[in-house]
Backbone and ligand atoms as CSV (ligand in chain L), in Angstrom:
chain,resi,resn,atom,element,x,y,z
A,1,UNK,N,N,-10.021,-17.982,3.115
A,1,UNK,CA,C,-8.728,-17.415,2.748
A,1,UNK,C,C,-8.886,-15.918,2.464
A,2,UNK,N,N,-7.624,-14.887,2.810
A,2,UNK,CA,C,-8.053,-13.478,2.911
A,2,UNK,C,C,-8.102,-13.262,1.227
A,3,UNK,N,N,-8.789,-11.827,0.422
A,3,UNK,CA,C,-8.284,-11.650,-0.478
A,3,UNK,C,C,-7.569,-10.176,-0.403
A,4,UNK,N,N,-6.741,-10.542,-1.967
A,4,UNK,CA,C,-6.080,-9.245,-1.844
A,4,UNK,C,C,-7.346,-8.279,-1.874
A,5,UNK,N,N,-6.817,-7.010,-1.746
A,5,UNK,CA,C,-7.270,-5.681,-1.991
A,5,UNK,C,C,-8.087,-5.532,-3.218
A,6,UNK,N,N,-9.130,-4.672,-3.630
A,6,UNK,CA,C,-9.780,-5.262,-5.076
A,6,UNK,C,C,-8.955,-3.963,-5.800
A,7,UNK,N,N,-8.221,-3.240,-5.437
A,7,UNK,CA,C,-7.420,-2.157,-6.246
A,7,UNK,C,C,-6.191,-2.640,-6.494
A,8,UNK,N,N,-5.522,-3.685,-6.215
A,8,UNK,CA,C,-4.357,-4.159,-5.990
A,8,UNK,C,C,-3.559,-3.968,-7.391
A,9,UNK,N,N,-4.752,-3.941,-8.665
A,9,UNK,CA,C,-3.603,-4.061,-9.822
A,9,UNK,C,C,-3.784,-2.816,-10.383
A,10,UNK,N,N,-4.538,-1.642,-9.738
A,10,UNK,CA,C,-4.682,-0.868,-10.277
A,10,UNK,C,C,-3.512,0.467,-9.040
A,11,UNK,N,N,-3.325,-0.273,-7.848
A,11,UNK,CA,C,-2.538,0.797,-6.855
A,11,UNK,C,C,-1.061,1.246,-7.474
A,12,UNK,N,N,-0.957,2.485,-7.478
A,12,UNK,CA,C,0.488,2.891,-7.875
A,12,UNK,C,C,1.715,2.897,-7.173
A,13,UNK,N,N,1.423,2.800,-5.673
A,13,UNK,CA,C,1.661,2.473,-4.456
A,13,UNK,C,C,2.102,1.248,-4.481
A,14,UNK,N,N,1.605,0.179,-4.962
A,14,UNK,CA,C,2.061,-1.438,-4.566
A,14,UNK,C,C,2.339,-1.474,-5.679
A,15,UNK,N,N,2.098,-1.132,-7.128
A,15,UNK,CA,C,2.974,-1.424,-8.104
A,15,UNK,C,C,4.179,-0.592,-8.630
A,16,UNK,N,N,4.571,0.395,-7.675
A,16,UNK,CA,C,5.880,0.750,-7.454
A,16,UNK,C,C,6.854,0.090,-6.236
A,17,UNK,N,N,6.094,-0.386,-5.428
A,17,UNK,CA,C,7.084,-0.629,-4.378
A,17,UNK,C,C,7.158,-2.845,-4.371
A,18,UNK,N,N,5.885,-2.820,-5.107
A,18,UNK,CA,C,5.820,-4.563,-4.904
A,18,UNK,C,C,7.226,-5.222,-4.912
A,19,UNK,N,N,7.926,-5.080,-5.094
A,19,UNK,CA,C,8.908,-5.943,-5.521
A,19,UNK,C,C,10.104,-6.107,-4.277
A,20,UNK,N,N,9.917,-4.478,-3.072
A,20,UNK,CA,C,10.640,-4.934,-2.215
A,20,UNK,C,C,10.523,-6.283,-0.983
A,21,UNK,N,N,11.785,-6.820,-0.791
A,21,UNK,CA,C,11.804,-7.751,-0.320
A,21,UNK,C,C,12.067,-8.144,1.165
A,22,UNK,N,N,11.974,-7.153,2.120
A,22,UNK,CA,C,12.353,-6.944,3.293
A,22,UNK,C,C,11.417,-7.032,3.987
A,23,UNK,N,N,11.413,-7.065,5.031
A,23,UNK,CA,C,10.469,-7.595,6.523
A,23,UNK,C,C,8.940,-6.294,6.641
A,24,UNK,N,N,10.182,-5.058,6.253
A,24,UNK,CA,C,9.383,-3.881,6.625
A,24,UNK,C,C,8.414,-4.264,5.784
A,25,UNK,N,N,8.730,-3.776,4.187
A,25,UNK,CA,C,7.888,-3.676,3.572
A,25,UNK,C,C,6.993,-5.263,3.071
A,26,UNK,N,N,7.633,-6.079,3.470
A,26,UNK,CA,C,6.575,-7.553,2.792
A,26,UNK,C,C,5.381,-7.276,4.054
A,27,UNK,N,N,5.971,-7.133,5.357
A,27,UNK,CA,C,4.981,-6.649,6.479
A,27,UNK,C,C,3.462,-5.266,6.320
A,28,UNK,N,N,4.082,-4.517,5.393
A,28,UNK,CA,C,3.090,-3.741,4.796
A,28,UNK,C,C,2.085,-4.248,3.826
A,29,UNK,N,N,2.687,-5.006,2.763
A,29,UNK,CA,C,1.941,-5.596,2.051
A,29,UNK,C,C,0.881,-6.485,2.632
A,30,UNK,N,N,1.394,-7.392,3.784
A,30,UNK,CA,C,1.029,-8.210,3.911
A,30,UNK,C,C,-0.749,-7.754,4.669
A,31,UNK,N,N,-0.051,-6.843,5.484
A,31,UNK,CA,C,-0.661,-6.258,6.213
A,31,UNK,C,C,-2.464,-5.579,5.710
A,32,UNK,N,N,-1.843,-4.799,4.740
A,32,UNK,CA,C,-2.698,-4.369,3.574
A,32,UNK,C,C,-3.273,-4.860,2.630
A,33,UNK,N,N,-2.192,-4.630,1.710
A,33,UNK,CA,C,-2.547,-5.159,0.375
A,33,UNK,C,C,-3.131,-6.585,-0.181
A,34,UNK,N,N,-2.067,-7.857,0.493
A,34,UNK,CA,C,-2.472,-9.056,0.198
A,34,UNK,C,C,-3.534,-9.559,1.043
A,35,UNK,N,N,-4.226,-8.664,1.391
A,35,UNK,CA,C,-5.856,-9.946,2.114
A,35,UNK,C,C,-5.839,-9.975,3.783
A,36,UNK,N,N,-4.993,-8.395,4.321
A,36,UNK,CA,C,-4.739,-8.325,5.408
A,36,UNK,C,C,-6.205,-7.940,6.036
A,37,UNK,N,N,-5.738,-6.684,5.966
A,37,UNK,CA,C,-7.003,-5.295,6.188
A,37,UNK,C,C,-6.952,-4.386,5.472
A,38,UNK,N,N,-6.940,-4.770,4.286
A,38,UNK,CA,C,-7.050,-3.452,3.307
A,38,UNK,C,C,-8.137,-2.194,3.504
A,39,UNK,N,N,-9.238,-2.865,4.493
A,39,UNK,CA,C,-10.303,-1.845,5.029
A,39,UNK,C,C,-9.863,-0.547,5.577
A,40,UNK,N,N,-7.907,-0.924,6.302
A,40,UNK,CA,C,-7.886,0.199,7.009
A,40,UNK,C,C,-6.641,0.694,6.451
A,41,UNK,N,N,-6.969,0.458,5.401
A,41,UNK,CA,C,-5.976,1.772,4.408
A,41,UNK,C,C,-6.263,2.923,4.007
A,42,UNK,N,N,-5.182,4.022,4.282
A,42,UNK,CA,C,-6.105,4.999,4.046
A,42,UNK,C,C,-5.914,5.730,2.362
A,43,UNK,N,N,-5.166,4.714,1.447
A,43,UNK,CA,C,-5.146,5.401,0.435
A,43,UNK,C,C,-6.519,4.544,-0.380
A,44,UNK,N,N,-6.651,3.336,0.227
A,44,UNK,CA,C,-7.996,2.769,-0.267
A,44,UNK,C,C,-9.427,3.845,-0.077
A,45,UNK,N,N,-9.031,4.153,1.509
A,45,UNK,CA,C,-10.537,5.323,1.895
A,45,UNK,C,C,-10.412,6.308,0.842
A,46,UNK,N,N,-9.205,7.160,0.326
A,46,UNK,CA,C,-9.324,8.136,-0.445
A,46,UNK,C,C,-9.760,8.100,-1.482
A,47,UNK,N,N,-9.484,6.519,-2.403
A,47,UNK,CA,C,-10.216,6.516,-3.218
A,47,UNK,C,C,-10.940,6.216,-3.667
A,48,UNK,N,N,-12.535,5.348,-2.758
A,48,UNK,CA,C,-13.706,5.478,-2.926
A,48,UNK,C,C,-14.061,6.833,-2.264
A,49,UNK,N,N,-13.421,7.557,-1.511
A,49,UNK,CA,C,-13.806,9.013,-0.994
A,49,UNK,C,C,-13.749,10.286,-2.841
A,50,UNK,N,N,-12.829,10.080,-3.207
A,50,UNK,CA,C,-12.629,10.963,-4.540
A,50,UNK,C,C,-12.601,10.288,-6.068
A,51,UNK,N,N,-12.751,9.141,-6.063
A,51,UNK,CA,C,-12.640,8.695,-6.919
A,51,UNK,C,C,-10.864,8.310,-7.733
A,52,UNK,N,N,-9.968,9.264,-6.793
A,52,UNK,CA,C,-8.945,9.447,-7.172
A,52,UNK,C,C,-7.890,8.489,-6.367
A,53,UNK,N,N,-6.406,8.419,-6.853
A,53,UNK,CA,C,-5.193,7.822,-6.172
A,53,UNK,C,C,-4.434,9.069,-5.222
A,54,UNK,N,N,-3.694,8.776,-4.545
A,54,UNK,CA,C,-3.113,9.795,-3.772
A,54,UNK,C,C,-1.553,9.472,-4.780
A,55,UNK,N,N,-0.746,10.529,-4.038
A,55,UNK,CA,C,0.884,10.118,-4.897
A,55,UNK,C,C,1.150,8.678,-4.655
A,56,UNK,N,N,2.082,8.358,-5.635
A,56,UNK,CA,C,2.160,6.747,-5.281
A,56,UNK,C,C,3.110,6.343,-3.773
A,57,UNK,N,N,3.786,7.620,-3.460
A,57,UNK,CA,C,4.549,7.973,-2.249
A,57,UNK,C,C,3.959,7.697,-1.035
A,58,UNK,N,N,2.664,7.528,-0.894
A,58,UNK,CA,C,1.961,7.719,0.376
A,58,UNK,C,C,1.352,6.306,0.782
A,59,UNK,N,N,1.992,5.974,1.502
A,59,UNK,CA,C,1.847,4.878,2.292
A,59,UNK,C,C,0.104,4.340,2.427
A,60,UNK,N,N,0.091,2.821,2.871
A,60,UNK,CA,C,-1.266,3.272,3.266
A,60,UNK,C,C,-1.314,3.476,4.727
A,61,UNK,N,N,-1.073,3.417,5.322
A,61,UNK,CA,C,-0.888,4.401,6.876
A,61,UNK,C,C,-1.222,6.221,6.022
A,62,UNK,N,N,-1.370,6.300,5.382
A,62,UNK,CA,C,-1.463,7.935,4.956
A,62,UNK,C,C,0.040,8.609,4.887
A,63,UNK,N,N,0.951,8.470,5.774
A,63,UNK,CA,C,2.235,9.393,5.521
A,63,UNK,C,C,3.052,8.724,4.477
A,64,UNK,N,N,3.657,9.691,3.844
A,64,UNK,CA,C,5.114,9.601,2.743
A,64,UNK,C,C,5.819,8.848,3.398
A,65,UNK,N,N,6.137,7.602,2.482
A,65,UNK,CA,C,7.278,6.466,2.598
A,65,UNK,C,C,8.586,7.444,2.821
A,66,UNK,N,N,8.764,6.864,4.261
A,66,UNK,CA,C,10.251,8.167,4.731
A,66,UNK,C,C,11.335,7.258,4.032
A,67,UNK,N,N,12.795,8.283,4.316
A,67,UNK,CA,C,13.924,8.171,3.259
A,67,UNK,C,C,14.337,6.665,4.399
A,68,UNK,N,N,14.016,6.394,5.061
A,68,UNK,CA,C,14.978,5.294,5.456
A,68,UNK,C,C,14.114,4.236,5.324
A,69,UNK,N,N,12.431,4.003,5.211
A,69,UNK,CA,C,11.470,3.063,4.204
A,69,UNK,C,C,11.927,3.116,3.213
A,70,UNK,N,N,12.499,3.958,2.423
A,70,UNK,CA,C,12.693,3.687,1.140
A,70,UNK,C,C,14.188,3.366,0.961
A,71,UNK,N,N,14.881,3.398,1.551
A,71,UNK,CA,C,15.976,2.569,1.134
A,71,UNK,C,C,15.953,1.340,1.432
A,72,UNK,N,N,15.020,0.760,2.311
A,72,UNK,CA,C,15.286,-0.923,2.578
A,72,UNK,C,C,14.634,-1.663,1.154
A,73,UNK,N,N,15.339,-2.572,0.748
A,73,UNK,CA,C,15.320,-3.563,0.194
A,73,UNK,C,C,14.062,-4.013,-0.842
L,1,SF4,S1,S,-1.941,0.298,-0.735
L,1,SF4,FE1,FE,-4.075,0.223,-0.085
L,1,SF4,S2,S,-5.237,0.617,-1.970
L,1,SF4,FE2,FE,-3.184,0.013,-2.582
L,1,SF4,S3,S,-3.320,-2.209,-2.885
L,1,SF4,FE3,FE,-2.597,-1.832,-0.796
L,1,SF4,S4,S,-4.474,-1.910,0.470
L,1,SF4,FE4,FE,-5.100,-1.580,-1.671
């Protein structure tokens, strides 16, 4: 069985957006966060790369959740 992400309760990223309920974004999660490929996230690479989080805005694809991601659901 996949697991989640081992940052999952610490991402600012999924614990700002967890709660949407739409295709797009459960598809991101799913994708990522819950036990997809979190390997190929790139806010995961950044932060064993710096030790740090990126804005909680930034997708893990790397680009800013655009205005029409962020209005769905
Ligand atoms: S966005 Fe990336 S770092 Fe955050 S929980 Fe999902 S896979 Fe992990």
């Amino acid at each position: 069985m996949a697991k989640d992400c081992e940052l999952i309760d610490h991402c600012c990223f999924f614990n700002k957006f967890k709660n949407r309920q739409s295709i797009a974004w459960q598809g991101i999660f799913r994708i990522y966060c819950l036990g997809g490929l979190p390997f190929l996230c790139e806010r995961r690479r950044f932060h064993f790369e710096s030790g740090q989080q990126p804005s909680e805005n930034i997708m893990p694809t790397g680009k800013l959740v655009s205005r029409g991601f962020a209005a769905l659901p």
